[in-house]
C-alpha positions as CSV (number, residue, x, y, z in Angstrom):
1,X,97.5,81.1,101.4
2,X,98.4,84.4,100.1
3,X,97.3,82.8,96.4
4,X,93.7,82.1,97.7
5,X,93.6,85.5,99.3
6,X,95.1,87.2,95.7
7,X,92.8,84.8,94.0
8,X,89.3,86.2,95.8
9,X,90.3,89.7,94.9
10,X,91.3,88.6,91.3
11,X,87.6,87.2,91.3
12,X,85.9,90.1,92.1
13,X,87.5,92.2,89.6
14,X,87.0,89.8,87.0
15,X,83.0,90.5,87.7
16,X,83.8,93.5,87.8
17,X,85.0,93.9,84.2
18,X,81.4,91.3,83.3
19,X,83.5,87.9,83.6
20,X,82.3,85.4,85.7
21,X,83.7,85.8,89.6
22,X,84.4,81.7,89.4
23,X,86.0,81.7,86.3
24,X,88.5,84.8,87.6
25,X,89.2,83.4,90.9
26,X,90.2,79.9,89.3
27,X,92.5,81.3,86.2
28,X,94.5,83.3,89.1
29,X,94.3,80.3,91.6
30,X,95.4,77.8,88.7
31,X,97.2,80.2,86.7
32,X,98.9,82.1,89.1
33,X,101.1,84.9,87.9
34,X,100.3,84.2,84.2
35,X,96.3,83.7,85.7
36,X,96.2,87.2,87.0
37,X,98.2,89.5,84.3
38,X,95.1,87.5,81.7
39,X,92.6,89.0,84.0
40,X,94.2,92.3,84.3
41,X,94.5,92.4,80.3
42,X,90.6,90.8,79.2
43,X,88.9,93.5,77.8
44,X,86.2,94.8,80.0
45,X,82.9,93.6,79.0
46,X,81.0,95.7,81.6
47,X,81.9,98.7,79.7
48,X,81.7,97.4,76.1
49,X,77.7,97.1,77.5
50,X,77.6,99.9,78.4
51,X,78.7,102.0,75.4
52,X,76.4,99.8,73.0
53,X,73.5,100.5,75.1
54,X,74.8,104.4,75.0
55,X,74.7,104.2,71.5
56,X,71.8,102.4,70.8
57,X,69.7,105.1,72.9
58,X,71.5,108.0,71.1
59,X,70.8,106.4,67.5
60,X,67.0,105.7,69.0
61,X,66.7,109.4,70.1
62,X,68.4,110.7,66.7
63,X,65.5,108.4,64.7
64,X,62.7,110.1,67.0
65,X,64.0,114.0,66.5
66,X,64.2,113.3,62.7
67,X,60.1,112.1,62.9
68,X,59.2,114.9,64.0
């Protein structure tokens, strides 16, 4: 029981991080201890998004000042 319970919140920081809430729940449920140290150490896609996006605006922006 306290697997299942360890497993939901495993889950939801797995989609978090950009992974799939299904696939996180199941490597901890499955896994276990091993399950939930490989969630805890995937990289976190969320943010590696985010930063591209970030970048990708600022090299936009840079390309339109230089226009002008």
């Amino acid at each position: 029981m306290a697997w299942a319970v360890i497993s939901f919140f495993c889950g939801r920081y797995g989609r978090e991080k950009g992974y799939s809430f299904w696939f996180s729940f199941l490597l901890c449920l499955l896994g276990q201890l091993i399950g939930l140290l490989a969630v805890l150490l995937l990289p976190d896609i969320a943010r590696i998004r985010a930063d591209a996006v970030g970048r990708c605006l600022l090299y936009t922006s840079d390309a339109a000042d230089e226009e002008d």
